[in-house]
C-alpha positions as CSV (number, residue, x, y, z in Angstrom):
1,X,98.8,172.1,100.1
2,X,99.8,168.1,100.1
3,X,103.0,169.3,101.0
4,X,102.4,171.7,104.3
5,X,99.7,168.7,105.3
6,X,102.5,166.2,105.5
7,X,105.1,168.6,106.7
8,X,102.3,169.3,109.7
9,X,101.7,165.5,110.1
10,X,105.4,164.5,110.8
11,X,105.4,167.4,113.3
12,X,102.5,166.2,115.3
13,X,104.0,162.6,114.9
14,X,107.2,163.8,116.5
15,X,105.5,165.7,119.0
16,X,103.6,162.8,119.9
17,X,107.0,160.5,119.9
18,X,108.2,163.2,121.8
19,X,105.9,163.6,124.7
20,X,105.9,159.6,125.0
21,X,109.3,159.5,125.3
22,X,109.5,162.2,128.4
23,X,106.3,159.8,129.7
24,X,108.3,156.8,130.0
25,X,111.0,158.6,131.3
26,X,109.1,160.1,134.0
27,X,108.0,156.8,134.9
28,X,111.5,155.1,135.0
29,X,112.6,157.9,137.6
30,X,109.9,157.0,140.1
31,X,109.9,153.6,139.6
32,X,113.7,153.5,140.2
33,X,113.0,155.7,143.0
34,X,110.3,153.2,144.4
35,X,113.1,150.2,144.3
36,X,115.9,152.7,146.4
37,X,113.2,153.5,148.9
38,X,112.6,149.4,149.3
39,X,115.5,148.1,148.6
40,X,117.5,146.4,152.0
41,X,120.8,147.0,150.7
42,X,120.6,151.2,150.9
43,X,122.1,152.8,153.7
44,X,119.2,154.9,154.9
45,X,117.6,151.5,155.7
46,X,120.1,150.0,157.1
47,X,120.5,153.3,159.5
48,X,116.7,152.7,160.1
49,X,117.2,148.9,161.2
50,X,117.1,148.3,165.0
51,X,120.5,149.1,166.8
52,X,119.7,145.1,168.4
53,X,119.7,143.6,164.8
54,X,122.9,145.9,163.7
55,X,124.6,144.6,166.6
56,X,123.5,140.6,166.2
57,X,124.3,141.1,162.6
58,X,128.1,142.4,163.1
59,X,128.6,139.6,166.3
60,X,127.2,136.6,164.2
61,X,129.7,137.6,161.8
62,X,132.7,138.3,163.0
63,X,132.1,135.2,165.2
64,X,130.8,132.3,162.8
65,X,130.2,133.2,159.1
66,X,133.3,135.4,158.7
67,X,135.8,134.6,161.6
68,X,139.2,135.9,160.9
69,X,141.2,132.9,161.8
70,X,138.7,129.6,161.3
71,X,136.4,131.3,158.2
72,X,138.8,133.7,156.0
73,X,142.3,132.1,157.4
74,X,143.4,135.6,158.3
75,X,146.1,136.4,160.9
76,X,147.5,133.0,161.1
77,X,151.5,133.9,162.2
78,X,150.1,135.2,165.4
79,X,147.3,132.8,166.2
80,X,150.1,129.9,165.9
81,X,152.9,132.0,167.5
82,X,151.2,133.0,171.0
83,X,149.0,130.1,171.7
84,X,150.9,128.0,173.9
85,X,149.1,129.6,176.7
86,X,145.3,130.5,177.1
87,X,146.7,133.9,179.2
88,X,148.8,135.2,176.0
89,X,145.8,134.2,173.6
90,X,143.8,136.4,175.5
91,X,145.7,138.9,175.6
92,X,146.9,138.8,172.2
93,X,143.1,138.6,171.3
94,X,142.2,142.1,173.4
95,X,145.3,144.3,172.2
96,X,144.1,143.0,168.5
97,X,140.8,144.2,169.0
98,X,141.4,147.6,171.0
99,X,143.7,148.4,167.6
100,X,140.6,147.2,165.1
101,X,138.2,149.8,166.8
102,X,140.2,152.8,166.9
103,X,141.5,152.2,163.9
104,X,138.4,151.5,162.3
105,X,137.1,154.5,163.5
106,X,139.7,156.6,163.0
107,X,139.8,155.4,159.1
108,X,136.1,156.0,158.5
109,X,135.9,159.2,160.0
110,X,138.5,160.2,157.3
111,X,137.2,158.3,154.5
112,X,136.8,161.3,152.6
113,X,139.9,163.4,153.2
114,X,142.5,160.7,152.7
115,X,143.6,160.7,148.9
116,X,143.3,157.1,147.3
117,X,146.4,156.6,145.8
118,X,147.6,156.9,149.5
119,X,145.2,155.1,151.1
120,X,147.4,152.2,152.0
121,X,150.3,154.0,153.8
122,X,147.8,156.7,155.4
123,X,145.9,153.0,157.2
124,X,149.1,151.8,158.5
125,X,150.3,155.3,159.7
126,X,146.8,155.1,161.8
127,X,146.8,151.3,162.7
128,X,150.9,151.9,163.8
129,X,150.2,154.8,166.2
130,X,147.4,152.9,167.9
131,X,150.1,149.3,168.0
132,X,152.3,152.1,169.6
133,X,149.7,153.4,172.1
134,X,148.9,149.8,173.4
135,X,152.2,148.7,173.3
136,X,152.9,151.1,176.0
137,X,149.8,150.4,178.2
138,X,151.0,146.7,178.1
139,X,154.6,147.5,179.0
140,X,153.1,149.5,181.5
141,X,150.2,147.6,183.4
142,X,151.3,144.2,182.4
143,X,154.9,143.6,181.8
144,X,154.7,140.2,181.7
145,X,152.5,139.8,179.2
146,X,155.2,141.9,177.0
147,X,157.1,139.6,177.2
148,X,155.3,136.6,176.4
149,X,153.9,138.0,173.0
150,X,157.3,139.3,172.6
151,X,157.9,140.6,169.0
152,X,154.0,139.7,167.7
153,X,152.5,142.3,169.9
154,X,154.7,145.0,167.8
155,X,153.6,142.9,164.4
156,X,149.8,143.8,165.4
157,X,150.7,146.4,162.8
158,X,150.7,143.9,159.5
159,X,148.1,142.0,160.4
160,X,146.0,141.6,157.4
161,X,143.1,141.3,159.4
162,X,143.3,144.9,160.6
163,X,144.6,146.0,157.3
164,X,141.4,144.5,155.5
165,X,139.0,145.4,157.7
166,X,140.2,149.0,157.2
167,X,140.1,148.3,153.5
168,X,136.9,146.4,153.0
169,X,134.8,148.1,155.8
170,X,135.7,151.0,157.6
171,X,136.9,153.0,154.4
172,X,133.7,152.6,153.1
173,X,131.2,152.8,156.0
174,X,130.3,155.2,158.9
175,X,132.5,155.3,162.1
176,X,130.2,153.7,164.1
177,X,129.4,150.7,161.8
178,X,133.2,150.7,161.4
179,X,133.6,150.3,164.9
180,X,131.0,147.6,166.1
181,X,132.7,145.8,162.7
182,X,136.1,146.1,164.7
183,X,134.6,144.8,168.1
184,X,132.8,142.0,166.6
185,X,135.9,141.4,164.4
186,X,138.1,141.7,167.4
187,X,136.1,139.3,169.7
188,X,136.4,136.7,166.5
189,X,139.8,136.8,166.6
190,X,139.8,136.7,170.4
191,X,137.1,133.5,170.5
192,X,139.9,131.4,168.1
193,X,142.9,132.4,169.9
194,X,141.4,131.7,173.1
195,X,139.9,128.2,172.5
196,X,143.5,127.1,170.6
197,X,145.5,128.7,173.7
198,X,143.1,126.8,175.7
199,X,143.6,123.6,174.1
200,X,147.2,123.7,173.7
201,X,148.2,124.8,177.2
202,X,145.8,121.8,178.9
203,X,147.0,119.4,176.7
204,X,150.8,120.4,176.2
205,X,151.6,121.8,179.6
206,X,148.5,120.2,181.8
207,X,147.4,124.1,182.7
208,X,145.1,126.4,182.2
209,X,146.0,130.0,182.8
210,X,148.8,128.7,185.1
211,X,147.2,126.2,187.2
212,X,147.9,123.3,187.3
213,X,146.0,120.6,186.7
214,X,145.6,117.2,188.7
215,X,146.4,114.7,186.0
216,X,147.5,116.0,183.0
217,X,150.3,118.4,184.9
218,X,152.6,114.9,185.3
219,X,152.4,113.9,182.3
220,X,151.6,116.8,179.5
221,X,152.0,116.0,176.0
222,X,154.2,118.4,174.6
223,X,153.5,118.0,171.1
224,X,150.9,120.4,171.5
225,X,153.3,123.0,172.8
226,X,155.5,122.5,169.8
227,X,154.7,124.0,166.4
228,X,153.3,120.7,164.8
229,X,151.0,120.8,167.8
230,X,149.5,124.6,167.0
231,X,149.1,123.6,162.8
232,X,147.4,120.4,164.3
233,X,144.7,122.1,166.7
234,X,144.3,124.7,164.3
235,X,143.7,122.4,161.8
236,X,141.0,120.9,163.8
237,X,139.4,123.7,164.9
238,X,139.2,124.8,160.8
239,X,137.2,121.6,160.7
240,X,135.0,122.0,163.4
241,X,133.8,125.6,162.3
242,X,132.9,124.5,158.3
243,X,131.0,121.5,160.0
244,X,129.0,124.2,162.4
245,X,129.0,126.1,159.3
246,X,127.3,123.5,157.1
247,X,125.2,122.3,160.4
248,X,123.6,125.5,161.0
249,X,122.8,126.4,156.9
250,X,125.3,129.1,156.8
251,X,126.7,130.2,153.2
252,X,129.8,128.3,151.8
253,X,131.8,130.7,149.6
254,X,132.6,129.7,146.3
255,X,135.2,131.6,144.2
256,X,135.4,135.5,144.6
257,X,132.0,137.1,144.4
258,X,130.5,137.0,147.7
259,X,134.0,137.1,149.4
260,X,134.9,139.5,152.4
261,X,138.8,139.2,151.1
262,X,138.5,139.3,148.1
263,X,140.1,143.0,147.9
264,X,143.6,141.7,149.4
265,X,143.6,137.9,147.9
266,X,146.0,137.2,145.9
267,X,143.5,134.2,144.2
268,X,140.9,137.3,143.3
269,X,141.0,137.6,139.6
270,X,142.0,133.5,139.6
271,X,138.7,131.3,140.4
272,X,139.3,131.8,144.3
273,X,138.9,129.5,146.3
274,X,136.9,126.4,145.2
């Protein structure tokens, strides 16, 4: 009898354990489903959010807290190489950003079909055929223009900012989040290359988009047109966007962490960038 009554009180014990157990399991499921239906960083609330905040959200940072060329230091050979003149700078900027969208786009909608050990050659298959396409519309509709940019229009296709957007963002994000990121990217890239072309033409050649200009056309200063001239405005314009930066309490990036490039720095891994 002592035997079969403590035989029957383990049982009850680990029937009790038992049903306490599926309890606090229950009650780990809804509470982590609670936190998903809250939390900001799902994508069914971000889908939710107005299509006005979306927008000021991708513009703010592709403009100021993650510019390609002033904030993450991205693209540089081209942003030194075509702006002696605002009018290449421009257009430089617009070919840029009609290959970020499509290609974006294009990249997003087949997220899920292109294998990932191929990832890499299957982005700059896409990104080349879309250099291709608006190297022809330029040779075609502004031939001039060709010619300026010369050998960096054809180089749109290695430019690590179209590369990493398609790596960071569009690979992992909807096409049409994928493309605003490419227009707001795109108007970035644009926004640098337009106030360095601008600079350096009015200084170094006492123009702006051709015309001349009263005073400075007699006597430029050519050092701007000259290569030291383009690491020396671009220096200053590094400067000026970390002062705005700090002036308007926007996020200073230390190390790898919260980094946009971290996926195609060669410092990831190392401490980053201090």
């Amino acid at each position: 009898m002592a035997k079969k009554t403590i035989s029957k009180g383990r049982d009850s014990r680990e029937e009790s354990a038992a049903v306490i157990e599926e309890a606090q399991t229950a009650e780990q499921i809804q509470d982590a489903a609670a936190d998903a239906a809250v939390s900001p960083e799902t994508s069914d609330t971000v889908s939710k959010r107005p299509a006005g905040g979306v927008f000021g959200d991708a513009m703010k940072r592709g403009i100021i807290l993650e510019n390609p060329v002033l904030r993450l230091v991205l693209g540089t050979c081209p942003t030194l190489a075509t702006t002696t003149a605002a009018s290449n700078a421009i257009g430089m900027g617009i070919a840029a950003t009609l290959v970020l969208i499509c290609s974006n786009t294009v990249i997003s909608l087949l997220r899920n079909i292109i294998p990932d050990k191929v990832r890499i050659p299957a982005y700059i298959t896409i990104i080349a055929s879309f250099v291709s396409i608006v190297q022809m519309l330029v040779k075609a509709f502004a031939p001039a223009l060709d010619e300026s940019l010369g050998i960096y229009l054809p180089l749109i296709v290695v430019n690590c900012i179209i590369l990493g957007r398609a790596e960071m963002y569009a690979s992992k994000h909807a096409p049409a989040l994928s493309a605003l990121d490419g227009l707001a990217m795109g108007i970035g890239f644009t926004t640098a290359l337009l106030c360095m072309g601008t600079i350096r033409e009015i200084l170094g050649a006492g123009s702006f988009f051709g015309a001349k200009l009263p005073i400075l056309a007699s006597q430029p200063i050519l050092f701007f047109s000259l290569a030291p001239g383009g690491f020396f405005v671009f220096g200053m314009l590094i400067a000026a966007a970390n002062k705005l930066s700090r002036k308007k309490d926007l996020p200073v990036r230390n190390g790898c962490g919260d980094c946009p490039a971290a996926a195609t720095c060669s410092m990831s891994g190392k401490g980053g960038c201090k």
